[in-house]
SETORDREN-725062 format. One line per 3 residues: number of its first residue (from 1); their letters; for each residue x, y, z of N, C-alpha, C, O, CB. Coordinates in nm, 3 decimals. Glycine has a CB too. Layout:
BEGIN
NUM) a) X/Y/Z/X/Y/Z/X/Y/Z/X/Y/Z/X/Y/Z | ...
END
This chain:
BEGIN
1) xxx) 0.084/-0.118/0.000/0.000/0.000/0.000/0.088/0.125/0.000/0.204/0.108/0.038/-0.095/0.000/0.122 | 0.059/0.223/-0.029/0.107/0.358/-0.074/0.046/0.446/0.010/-0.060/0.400/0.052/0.078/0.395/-0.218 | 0.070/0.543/0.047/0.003/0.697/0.099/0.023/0.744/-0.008/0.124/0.735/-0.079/0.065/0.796/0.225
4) xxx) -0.122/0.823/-0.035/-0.162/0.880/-0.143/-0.203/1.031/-0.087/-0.216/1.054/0.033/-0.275/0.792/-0.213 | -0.225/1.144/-0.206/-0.333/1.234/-0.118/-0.391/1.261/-0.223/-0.363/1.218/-0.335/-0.295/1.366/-0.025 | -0.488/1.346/-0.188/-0.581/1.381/-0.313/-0.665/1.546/-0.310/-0.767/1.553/-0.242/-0.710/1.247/-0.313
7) xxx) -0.610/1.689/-0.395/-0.657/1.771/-0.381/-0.787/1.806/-0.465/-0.791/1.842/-0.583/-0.572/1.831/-0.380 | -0.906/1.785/-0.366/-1.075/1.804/-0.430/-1.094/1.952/-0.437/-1.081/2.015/-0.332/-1.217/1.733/-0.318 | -1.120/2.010/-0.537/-1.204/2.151/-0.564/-1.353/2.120/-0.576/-1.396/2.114/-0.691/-1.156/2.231/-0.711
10) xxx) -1.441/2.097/-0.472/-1.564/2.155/-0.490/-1.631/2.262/-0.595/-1.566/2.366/-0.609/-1.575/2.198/-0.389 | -1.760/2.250/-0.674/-1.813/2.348/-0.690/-1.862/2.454/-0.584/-1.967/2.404/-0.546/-1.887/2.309/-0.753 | -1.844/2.583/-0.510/-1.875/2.624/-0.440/-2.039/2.670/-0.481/-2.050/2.740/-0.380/-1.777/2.696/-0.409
13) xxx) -2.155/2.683/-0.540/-2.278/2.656/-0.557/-2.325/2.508/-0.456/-2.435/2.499/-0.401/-2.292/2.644/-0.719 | -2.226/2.411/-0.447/-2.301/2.292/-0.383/-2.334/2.337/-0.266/-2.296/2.444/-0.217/-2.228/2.161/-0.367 | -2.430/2.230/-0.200/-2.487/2.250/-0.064/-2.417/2.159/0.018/-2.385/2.048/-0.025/-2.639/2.228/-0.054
16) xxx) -2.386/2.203/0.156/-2.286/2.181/0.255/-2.304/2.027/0.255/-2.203/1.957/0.266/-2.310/2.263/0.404 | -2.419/1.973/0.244/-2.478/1.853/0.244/-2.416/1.749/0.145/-2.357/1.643/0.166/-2.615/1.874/0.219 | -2.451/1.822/0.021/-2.375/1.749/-0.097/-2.219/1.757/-0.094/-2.156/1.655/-0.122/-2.421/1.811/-0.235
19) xxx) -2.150/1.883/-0.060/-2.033/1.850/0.010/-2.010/1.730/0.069/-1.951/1.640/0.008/-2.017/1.928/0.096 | -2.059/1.714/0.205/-2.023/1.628/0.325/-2.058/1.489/0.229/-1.973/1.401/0.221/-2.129/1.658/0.494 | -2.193/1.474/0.153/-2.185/1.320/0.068/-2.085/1.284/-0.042/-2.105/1.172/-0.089/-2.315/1.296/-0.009
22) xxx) -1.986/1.348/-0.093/-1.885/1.358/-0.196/-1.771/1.301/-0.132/-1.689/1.226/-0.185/-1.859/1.501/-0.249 | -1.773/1.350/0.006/-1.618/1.320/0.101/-1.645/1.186/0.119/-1.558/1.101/0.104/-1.585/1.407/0.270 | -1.835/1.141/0.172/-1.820/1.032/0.225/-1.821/0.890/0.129/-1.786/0.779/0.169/-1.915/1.039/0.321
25) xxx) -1.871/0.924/-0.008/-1.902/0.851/-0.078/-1.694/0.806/-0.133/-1.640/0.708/-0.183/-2.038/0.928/-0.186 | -1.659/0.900/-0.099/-1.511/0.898/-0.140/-1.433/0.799/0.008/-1.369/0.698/-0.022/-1.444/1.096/-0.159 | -1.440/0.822/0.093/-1.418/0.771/0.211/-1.458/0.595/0.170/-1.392/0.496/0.137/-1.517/0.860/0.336
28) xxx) -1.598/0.625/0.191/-1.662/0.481/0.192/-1.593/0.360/0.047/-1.603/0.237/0.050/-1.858/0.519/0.167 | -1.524/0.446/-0.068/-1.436/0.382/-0.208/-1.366/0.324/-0.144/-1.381/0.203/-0.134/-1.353/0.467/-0.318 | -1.271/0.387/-0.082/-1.148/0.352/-0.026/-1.123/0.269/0.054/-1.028/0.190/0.056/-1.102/0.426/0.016
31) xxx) -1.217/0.285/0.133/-1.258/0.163/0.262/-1.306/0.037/0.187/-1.282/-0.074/0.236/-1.403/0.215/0.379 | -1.371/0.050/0.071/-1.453/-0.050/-0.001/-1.339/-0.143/-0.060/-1.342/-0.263/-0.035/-1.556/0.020/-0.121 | -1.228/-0.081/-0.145/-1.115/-0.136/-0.188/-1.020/-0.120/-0.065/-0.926/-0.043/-0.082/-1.066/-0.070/-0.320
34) xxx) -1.025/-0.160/0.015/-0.905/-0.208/0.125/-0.793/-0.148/0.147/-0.682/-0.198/0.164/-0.853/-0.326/0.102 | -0.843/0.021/0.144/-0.767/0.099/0.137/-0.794/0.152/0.312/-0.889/0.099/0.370/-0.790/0.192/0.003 | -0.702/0.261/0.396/-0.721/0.306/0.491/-0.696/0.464/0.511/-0.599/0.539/0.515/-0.662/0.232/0.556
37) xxx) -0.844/0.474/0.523/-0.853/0.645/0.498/-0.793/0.710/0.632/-0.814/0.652/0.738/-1.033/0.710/0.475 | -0.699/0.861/0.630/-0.623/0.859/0.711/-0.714/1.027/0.765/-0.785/1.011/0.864/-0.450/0.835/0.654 | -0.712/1.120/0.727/-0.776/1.288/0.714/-0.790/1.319/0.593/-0.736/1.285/0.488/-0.689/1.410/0.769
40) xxx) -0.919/1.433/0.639/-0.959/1.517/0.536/-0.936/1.661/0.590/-0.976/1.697/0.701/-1.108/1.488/0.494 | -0.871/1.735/0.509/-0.881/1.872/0.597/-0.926/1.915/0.490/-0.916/1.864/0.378/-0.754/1.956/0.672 | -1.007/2.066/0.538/-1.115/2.192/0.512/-1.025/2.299/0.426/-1.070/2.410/0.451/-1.179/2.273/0.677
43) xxx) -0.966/2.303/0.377/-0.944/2.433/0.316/-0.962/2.589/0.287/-0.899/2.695/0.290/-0.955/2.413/0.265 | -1.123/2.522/0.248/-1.229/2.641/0.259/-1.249/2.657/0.123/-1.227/2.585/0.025/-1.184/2.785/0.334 | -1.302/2.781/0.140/-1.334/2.832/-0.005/-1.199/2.905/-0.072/-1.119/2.925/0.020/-1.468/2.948/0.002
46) xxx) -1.148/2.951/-0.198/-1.049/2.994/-0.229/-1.064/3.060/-0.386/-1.116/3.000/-0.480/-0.956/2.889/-0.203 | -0.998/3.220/-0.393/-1.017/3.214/-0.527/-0.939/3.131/-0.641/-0.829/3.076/-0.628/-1.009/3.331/-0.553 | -1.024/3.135/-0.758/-0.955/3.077/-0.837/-0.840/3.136/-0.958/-0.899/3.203/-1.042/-1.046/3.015/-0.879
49) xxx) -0.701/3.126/-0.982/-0.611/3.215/-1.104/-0.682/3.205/-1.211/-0.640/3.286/-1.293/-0.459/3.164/-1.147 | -0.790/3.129/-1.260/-0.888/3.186/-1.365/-1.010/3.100/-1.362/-1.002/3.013/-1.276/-0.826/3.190/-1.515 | -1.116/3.099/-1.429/-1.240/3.132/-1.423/-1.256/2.943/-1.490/-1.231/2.909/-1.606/-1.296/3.303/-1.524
52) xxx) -1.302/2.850/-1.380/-1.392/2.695/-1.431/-1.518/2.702/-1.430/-1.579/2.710/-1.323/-1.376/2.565/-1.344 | -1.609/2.699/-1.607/-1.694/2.679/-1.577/-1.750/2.811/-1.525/-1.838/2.806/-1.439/-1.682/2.582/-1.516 | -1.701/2.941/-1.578/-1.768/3.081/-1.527/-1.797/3.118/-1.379/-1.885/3.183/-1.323/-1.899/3.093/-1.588
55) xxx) -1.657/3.029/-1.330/-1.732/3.019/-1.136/-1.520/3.049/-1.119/-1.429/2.985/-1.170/-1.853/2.751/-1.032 | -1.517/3.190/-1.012/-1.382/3.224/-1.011/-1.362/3.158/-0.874/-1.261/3.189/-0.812/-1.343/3.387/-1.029 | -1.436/3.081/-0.826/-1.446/3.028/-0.645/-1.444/2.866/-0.655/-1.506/2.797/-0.735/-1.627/3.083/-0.547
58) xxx) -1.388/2.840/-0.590/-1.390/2.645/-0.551/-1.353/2.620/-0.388/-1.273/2.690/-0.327/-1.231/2.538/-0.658 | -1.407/2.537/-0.344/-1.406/2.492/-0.226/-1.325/2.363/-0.200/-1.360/2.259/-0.255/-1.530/2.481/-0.192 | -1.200/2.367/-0.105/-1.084/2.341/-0.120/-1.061/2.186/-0.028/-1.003/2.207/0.078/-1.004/2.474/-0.078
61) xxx) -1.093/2.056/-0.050/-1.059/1.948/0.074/-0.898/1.900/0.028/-0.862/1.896/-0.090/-1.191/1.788/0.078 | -0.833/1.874/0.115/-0.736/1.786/0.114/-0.702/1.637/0.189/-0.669/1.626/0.307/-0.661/1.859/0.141 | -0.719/1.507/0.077/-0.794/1.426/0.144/-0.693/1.304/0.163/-0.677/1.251/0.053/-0.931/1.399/0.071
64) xxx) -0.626/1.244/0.255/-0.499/1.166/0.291/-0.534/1.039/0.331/-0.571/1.021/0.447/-0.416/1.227/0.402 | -0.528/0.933/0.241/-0.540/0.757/0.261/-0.388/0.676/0.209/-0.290/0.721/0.149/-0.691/0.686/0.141 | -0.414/0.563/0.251/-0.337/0.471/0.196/-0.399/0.357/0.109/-0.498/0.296/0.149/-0.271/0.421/0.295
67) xxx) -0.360/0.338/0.030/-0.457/0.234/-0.060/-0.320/0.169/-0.152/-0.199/0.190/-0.153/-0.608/0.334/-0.181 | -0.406/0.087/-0.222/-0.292/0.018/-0.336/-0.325/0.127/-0.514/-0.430/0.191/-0.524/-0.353/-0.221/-0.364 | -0.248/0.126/-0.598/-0.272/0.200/-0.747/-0.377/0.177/-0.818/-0.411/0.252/-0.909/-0.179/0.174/-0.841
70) xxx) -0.449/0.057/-0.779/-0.552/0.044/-0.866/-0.648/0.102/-0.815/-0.717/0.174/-0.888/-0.585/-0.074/-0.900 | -0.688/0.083/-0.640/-0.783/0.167/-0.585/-0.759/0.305/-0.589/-0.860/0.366/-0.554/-0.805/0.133/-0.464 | -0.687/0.362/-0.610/-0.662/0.531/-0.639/-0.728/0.543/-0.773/-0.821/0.623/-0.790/-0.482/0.589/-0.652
73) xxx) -0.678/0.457/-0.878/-0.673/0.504/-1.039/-0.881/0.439/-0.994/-0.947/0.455/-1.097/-0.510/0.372/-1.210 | -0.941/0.399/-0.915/-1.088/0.388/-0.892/-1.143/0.502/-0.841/-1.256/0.541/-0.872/-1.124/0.284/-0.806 | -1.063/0.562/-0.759/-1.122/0.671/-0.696/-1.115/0.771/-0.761/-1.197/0.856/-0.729/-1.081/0.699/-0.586
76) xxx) -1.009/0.812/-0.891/-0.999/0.893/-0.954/-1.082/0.905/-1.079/-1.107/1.003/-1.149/-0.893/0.894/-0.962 | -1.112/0.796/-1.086/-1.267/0.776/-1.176/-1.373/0.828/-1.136/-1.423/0.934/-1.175/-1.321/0.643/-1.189 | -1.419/0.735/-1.036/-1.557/0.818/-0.998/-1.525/0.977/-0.932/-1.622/1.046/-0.904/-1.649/0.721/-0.868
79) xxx) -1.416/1.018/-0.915/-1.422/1.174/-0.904/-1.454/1.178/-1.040/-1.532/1.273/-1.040/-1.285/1.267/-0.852 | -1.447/1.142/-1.151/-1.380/1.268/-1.281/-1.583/1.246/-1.307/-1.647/1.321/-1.381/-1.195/1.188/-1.481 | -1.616/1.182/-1.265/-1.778/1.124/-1.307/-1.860/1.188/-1.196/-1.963/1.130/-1.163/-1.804/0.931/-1.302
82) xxx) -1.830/1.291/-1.141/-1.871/1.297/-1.045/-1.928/1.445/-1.048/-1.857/1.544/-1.061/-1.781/1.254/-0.955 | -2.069/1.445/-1.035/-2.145/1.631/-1.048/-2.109/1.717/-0.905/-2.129/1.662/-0.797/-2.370/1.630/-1.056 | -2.080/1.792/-0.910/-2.035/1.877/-0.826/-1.863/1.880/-0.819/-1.815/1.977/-0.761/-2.104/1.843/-0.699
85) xxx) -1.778/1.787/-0.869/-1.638/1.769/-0.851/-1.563/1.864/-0.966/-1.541/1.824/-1.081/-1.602/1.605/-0.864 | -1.528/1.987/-0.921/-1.495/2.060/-1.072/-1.323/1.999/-1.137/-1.283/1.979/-1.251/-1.487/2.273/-1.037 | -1.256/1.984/-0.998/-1.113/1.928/-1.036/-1.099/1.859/-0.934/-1.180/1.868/-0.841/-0.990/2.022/-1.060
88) xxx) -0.950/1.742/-0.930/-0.882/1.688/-0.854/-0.778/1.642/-0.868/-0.780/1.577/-0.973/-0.924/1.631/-0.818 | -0.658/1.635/-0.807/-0.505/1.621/-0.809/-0.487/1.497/-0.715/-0.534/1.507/-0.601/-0.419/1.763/-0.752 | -0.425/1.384/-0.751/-0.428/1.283/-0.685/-0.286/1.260/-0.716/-0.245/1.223/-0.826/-0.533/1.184/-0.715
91) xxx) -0.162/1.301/-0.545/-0.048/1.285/-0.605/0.033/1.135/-0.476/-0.013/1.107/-0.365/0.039/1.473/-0.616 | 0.112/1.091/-0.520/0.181/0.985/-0.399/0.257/1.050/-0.307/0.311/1.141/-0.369/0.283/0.872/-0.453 | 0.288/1.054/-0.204/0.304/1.165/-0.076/0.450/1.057/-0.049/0.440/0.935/-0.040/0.136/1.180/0.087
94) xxx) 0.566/1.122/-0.041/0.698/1.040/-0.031/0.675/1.030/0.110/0.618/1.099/0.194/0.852/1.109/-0.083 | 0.772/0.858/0.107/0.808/0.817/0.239/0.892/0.908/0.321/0.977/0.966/0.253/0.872/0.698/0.230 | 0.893/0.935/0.442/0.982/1.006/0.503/1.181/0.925/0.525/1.221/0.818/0.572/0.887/1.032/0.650
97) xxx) 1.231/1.009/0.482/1.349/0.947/0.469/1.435/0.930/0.643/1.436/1.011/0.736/1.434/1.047/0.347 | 1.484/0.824/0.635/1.544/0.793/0.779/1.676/0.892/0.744/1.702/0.983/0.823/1.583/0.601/0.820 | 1.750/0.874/0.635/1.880/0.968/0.631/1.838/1.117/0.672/1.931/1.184/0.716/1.952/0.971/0.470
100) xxx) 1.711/1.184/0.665/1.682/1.312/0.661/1.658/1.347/0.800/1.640/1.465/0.830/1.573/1.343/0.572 | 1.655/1.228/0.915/1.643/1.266/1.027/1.786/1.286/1.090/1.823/1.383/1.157/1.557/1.178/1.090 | 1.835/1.213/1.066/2.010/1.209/1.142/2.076/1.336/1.044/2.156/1.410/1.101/2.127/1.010/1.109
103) xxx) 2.048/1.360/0.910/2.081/1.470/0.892/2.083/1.605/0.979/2.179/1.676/1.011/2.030/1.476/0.810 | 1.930/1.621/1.010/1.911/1.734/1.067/2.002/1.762/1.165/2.017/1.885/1.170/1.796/1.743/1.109 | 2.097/1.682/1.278/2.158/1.676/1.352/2.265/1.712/1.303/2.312/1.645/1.212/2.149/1.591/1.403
106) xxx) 2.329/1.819/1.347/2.526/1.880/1.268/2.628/1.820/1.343/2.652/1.839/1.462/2.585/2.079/1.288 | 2.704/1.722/1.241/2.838/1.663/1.258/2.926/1.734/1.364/2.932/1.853/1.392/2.909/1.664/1.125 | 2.982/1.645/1.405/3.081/1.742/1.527/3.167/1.805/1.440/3.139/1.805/1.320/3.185/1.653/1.655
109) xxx) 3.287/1.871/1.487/3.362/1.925/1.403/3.519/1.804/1.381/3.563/1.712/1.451/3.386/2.088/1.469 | 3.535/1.826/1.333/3.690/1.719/1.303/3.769/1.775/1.470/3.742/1.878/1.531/3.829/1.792/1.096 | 3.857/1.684/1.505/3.922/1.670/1.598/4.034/1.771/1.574/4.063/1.824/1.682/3.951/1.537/1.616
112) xxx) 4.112/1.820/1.468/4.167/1.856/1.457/4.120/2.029/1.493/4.167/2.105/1.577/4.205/1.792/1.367 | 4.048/2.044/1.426/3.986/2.185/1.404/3.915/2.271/1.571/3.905/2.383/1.621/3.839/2.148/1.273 | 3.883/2.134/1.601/3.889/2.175/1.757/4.009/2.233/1.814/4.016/2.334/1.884/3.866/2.060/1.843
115) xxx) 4.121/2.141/1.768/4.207/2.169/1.887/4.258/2.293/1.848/4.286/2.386/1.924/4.321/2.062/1.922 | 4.272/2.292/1.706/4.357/2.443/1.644/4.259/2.574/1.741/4.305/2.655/1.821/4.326/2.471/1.405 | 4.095/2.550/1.691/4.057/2.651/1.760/4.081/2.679/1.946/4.066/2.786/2.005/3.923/2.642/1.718
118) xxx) 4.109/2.583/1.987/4.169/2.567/2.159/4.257/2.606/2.149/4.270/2.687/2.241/4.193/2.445/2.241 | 4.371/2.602/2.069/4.539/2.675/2.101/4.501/2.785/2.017/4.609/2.792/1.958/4.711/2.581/2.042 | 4.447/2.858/1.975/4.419/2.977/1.920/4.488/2.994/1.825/4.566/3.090/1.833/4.425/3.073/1.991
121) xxx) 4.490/2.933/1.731/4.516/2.872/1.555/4.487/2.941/1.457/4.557/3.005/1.378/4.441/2.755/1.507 | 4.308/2.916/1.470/4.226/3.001/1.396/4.241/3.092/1.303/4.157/3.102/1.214/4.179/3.050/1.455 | 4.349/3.174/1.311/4.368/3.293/1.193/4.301/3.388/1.239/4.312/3.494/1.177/4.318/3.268/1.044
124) xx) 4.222/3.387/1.345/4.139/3.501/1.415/4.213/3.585/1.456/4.311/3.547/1.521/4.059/3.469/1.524 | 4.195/3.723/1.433/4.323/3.835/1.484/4.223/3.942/1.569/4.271/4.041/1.625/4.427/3.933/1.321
END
């Protein structure tokens, strides 16, 4: 399985209702194909850099599961079939890297460079 995410633009004309049944009917896919839905966050409403459908507004979810490729490339179907769904971005969310944690932590300094800076070496005047 993969972590996936998926950015939904609402038509903002829908009703809060038909909202909330779009998330769940999407929820309930995922769960259906043996996927494990993780959050949905709210966005809100947002303007749009140009005009879908003569509507400059979309209403913004960002929606985070794990599933396998075929259940995504399902869910990305019935979005594209879907009335009220104006767009959606369905991208794979990278694993977090173990090297990127011990990175964050800064190397001591070489042994040497210590000591120069202790006997006052440095070149510092």
């Amino acid at each position: 399985m993969n972590d996936y995410e998926i950015l939904l633009m609402l038509d903002p004309e829908l009703a809060e209702e038909r909202q909330a049944e779009i998330l769940t009917r999407t929820q309930e896919l995922v769960a259906k194909l043996d996927g494990e839905w993780e959050n949905q966050t709210s966005w809100g409403r947002r303007r749009l850099a140009y005009e879908i459908d003569h509507k400059a507004e979309g209403v913004y979810y960002l929606l985070t599961f794990k599933s396998s490729p075929e259940a995504l490339d399902e869910v990305s179907r019935v979005l594209k079939i879907t009335d009220g769904v104006m767009r959606h971005l369905a991208t794979r969310r990278p694993k977090p890297h173990r090297r990127a944690a011990t990175a964050a932590t800064p190397a001591p300094p070489p042994a040497e460079v210590a000591v120069a800076a202790e006997a006052g070496e440095g070149g510092e005047e």
